[in-house]
C-alpha positions, -999 to 999 in steps of 0.1 A, spaced: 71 -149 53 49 -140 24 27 -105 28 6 -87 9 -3 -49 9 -36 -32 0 -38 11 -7 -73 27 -1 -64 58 -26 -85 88 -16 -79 125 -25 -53 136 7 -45 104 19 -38 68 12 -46 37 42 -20 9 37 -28 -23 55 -3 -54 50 -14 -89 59 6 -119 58 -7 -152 43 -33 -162 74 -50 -127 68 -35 -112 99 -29 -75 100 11 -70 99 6 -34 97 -14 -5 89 -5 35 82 -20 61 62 2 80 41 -1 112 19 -12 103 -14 19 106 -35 40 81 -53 70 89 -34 52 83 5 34 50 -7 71 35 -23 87 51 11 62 33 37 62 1 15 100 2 11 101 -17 45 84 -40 41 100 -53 0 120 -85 8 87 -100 22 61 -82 3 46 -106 -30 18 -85 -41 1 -49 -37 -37 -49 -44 -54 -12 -53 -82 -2 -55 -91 10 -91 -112 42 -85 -100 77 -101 -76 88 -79 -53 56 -87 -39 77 -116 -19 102 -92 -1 67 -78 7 56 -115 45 66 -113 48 42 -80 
């Protein structure tokens, strides 16, 4: 089953949702916003997962490493 995640990047934390093809909510977390807890939460979800959207406001430079 194909899903797709999207990251809300704000200063403390980041919302992940992850839909599947239909648009229904598979999931949703917030995380701390840090490269290491966005790859962590998403890890679970990899063999399925076919894209990550992001938004592209100024705080997606501390998720760059991801």
């Amino acid at each position: 089953m194909a899903i797709f995640a999207a990251l809300d990047v704000s200063q403390d934390e980041t919302a992940i949702c992850v839909v599947d093809h239909d648009g229904a909510i598979v999931a949703e977390s917030k995380v701390t916003t840090s490269p290491d807890a966005i790859t962590q939460w998403l890890s679970t979800w990899t063999t399925d997962l076919e894209r990550v959207g992001m938004e592209t406001g100024p705080l997606r430079v501390r998720c760059r490493a991801a």
